[in-house]
Every structure is written in structure tokens, then in C-alpha cells.
C-alpha positions as CSV (number, residue, x, y, z in Angstrom):
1,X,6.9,-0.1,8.6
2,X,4.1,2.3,9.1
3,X,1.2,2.7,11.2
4,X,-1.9,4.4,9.8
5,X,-5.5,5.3,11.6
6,X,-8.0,6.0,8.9
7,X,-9.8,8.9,11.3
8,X,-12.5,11.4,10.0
9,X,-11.9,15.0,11.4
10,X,-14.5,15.8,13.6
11,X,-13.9,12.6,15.4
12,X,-10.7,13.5,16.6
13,X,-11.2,12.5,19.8
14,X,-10.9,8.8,18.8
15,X,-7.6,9.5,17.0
16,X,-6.8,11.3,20.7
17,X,-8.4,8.1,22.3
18,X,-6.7,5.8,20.1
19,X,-3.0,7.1,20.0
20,X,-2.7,7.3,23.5
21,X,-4.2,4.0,24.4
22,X,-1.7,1.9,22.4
23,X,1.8,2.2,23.3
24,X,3.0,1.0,20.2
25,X,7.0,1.9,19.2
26,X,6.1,3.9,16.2
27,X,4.7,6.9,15.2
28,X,0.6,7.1,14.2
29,X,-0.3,8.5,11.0
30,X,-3.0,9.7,10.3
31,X,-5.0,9.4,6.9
32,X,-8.4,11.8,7.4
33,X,-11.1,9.8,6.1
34,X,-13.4,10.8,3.8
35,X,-17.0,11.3,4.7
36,X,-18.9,9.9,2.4
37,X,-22.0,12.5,3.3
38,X,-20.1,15.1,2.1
39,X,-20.2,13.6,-1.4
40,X,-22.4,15.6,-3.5
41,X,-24.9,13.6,-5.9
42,X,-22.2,14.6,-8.9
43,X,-19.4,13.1,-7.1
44,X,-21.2,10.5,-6.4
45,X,-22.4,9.5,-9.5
46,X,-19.1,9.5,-11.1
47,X,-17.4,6.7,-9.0
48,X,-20.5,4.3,-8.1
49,X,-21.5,1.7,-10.5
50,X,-25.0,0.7,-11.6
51,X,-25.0,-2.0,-8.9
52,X,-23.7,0.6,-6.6
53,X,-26.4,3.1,-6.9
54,X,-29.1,0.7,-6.6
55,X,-27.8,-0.3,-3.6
56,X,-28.0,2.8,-2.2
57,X,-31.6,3.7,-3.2
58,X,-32.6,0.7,-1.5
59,X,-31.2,1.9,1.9
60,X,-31.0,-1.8,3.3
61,X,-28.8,-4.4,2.9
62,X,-30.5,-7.9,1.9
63,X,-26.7,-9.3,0.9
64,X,-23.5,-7.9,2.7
65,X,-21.9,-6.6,-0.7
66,X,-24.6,-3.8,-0.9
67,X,-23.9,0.0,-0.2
68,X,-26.6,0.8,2.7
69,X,-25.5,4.4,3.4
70,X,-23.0,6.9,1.4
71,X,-20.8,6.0,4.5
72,X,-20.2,3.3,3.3
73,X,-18.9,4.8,-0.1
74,X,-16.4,7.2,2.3
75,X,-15.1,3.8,4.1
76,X,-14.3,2.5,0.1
77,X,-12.5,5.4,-0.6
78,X,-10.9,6.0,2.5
79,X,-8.8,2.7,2.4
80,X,-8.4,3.6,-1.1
81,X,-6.9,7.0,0.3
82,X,-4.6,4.8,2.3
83,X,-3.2,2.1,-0.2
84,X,-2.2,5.0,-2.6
85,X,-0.3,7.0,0.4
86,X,1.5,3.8,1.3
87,X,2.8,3.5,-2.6
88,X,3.2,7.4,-2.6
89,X,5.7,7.3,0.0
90,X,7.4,4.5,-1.4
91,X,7.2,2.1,1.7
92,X,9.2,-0.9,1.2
93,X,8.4,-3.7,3.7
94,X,4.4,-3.1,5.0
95,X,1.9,-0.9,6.9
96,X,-0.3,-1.7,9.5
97,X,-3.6,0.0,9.1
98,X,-6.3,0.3,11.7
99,X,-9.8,2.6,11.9
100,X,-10.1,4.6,14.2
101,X,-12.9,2.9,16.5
102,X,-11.2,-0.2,17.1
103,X,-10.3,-1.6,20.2
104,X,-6.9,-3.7,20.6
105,X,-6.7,-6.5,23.4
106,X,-3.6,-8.1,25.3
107,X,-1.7,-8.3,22.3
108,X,1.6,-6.4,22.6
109,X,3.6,-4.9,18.9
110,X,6.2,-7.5,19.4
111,X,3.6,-10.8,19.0
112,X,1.9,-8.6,16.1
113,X,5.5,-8.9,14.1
114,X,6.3,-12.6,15.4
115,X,3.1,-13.4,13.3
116,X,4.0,-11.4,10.4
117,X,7.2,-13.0,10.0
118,X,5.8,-16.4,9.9
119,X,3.6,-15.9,7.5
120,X,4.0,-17.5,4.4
121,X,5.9,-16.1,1.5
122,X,3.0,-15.2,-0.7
123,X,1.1,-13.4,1.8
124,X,-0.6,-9.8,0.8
125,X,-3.0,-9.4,3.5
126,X,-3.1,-10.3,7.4
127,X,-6.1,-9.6,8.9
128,X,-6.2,-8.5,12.8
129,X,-10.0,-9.0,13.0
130,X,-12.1,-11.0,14.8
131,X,-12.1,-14.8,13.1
132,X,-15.7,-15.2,13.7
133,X,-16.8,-13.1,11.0
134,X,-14.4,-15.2,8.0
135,X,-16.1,-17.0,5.5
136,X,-14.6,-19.6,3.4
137,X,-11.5,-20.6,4.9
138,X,-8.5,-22.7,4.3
139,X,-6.7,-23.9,7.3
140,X,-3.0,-23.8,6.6
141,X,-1.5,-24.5,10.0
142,X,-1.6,-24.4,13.6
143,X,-4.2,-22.1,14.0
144,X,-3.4,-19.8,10.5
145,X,-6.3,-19.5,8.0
146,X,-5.9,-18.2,4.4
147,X,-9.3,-16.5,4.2
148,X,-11.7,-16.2,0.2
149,X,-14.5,-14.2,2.2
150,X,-14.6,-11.9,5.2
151,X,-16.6,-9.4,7.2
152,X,-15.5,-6.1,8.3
153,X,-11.8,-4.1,7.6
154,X,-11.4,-2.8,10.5
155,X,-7.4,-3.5,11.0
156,X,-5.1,-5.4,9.1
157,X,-1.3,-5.6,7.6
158,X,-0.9,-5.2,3.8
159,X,2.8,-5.0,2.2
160,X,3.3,-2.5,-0.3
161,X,2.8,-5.2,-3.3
162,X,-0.7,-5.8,-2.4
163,X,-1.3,-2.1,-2.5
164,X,-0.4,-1.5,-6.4
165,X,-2.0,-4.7,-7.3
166,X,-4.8,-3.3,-5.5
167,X,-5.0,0.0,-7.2
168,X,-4.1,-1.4,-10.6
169,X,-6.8,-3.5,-10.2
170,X,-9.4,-3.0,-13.2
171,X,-12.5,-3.3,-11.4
172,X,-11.7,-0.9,-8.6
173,X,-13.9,1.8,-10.1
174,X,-16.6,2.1,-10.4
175,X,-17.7,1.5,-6.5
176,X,-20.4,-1.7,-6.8
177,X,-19.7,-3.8,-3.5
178,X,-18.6,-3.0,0.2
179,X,-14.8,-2.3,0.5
180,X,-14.5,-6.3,2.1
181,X,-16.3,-8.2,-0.5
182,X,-14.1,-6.4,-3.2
183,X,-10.9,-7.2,-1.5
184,X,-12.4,-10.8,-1.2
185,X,-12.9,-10.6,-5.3
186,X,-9.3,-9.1,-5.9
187,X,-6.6,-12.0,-6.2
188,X,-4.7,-11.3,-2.7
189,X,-3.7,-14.1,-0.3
190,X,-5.3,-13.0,2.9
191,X,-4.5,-14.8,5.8
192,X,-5.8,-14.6,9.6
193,X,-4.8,-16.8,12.9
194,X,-8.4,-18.1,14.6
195,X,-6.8,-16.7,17.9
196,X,-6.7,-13.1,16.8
197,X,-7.1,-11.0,19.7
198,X,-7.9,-7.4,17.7
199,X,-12.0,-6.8,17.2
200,X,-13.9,-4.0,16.4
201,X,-15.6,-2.1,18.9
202,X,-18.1,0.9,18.8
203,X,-17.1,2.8,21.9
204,X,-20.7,5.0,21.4
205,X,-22.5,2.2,19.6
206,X,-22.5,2.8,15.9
207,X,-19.4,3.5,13.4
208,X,-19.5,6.8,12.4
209,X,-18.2,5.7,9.0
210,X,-21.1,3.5,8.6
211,X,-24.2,3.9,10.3
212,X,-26.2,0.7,9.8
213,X,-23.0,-1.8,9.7
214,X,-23.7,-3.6,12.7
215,X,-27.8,-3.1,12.7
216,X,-28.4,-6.2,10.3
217,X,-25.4,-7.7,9.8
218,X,-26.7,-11.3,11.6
219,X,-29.5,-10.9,8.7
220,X,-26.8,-10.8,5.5
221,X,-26.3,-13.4,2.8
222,X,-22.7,-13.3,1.7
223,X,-23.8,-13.8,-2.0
224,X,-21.0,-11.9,-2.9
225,X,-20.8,-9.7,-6.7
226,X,-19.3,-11.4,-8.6
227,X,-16.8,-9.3,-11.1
């Protein structure tokens, strides 16, 4: 197993922040994350769909699937980054994969494995964010969900499986939807427990990645695209 903190560079004071903070018994890795204002328009242009541009001349999300900000297009491609490292370095078991702004709460590395390995067989995906922002959920047992729709990807487990299917995925590209509504529209079992203690915390207010994420996000209509 690996640990991976999708971290853009000149924040490296939250990888500093983040490393240090959480004792966990493996080494950090970190993926630099791509900055989706340093896309030129050509760049640009060649990965977004039609859907994708519109949503970025319009600036403002009415449903949560829209792209507000081109930060939103370097959070896409970041995790992309991150799924093809994982099947790069042929990791054989599963990678635990966290941005680099959130914050992780009376939960030790031990527990965090205990609820991997009771997961069920067919699992792809277990999310380590807070329940409150699932949609459509399945209650398996106890207190584990199998989730359909989701906000945020702020940290989560994914074995190496879900990572090819994920890239070999035909409607990866082009970029129409937010990073969480595609995964929502890929076939994955994604799971959750509703006592998660992991959330997402902006330690100076806004994500860096994306600037608006938080600003309307009581306002959205799942609605999701449909592929």
C-alpha cells in the first residue's frame, strides 16, 4: 500500500503541514498537482468537451457537475495523474490518496485498515469523506453505505483494479463533469461508513485547487451528466 498527497508546488507548506501532522507508518508520496491556471486556452481545448467548455464560460455552477473555474479542470487531471502513477508502479493491493488541505480527526492508520478489510469483496472505492455530502445511498450494514452519488474527493482508498477500469474508461476524455460526478457515472462500487471521521477542511478558507467549491455548493442540483 501507498500513500499519495495530490499537492500543487507553491503550496508546499501544506504538504510540510500535512506530512508532519499525521504520524502515519508509511512513507508520503507526493503527486504535484496540476494547476489548471496554467493551462493555456490550446491545452485546454483539447481535453474539455462541449459540455465542459460551456461550463466554464458560464463561471457559476447552477448543477454540481459543471466546471466553475479551470481549477477545477487541474483537480480532474490531477487524480487522473494519480490513478495512472498507481498502475505505473504496478501496485498490487491499494493506495490511499488524500489532497493536500484535508484535515484527519481521531482516527489512527490501524482503524483505517480494520475498515478496509471488512469491506466487501467487490469494493473499488472507500471514501474517507464526510457522509453528509453522499447522495443516493444503499445501506449495506451496520453503519456501511455503498454510495451512486457524492460530493467532494478529497480522500479516499481505491485498489489498483479500479484504477485501470478508471483509465480505460471511454468517456474519461474529453473533461464534461466535475471529477466526483464522473466517478459517480463510472461503474465502481464505492462504499463509505456514515461515522467517517476524515472531512475536508480549508485551513485559509478556500481550496486552492478550486476557488469557488465551497461558495455555492448549498445552492447545487445534483442533476448529474448523464454519459
Amino acid at each position: 500500500m501507498k500513500i499519495f498527497v495530490i499537492n500543487l508546488d507553491y503550496r508546499k507548506d501544506r504538504f510540510h503541514k500535512f506530512t508532519t501532522n499525521y504520524n502515519f507508518p508509511i512513507e508520503f508520496y507526493k503527486i504535484e498537482a496540476i494547476d489548471g491556471y496554467n493551462l493555456n486556452d490550446k491545452y485546454l481545448n483539447s481535453v474539455l468537451g462541449e459540455v465542459g467548455k460551456q461550463s466554464l464560460k458560464n463561471k457559476r455552477r447552477k448543477y454540481h457537475y459543471e466546471l466553475p473555474t479551470v481549477g477545477a479542470v487541474g483537480c480532474y487531471l490531477s487524480h487522473v495523474k494519480t490513478w495512472k502513477t498507481i498502475i505505473y508502479n504496478n501496485i498490487n493491493d491499494y493506495s490511499l490518496i488524500f489532497e493536500d488541505d484535508v484535515h484527519v480527526c481521531d482516527i489512527k492508520f490501524n482503524d483505517i485498515l480494520e475498515r478496509i478489510n471488512n469491506l466487501p469483496e467487490d469494493w473499488d472505492i472507500y471514501l474517507l469523506s464526510n457522509p453528509k455530502h453522499f447522495y443516493d445511498k444503499e445501506l449495506i450494514y451496520n453503519d456501511l453505505y455503498k454510495v451512486n452519488r457524492f460530493f467532494y474527493l478529497s480522500s479516499y482508498v481505491i485498489n489498483t483494479k479500479a484504477c485501470k477500469k478508471i483509465i480505460d474508461y471511454e468517456h474519461l476524455f474529453p473533461i464534461n463533469q466535475q471529477i466526483d460526478t464522473f466517478l459517480s457515472n463510472v461503474n465502481l462500487n464505492i462504499y463509505v461508513n456514515s461515522n467517517q471521521s476524515y472531512y475536508k477542511q480549508h485551513d485559509d478558507g478556500k481550496s486552492n485547487v478550486q476557488i469557488d467549491y465551497l461558495e455555492n455548493l448549498d445552492e447545487l442540483s445534483y442533476d448529474p451528466l448523464r454519459n
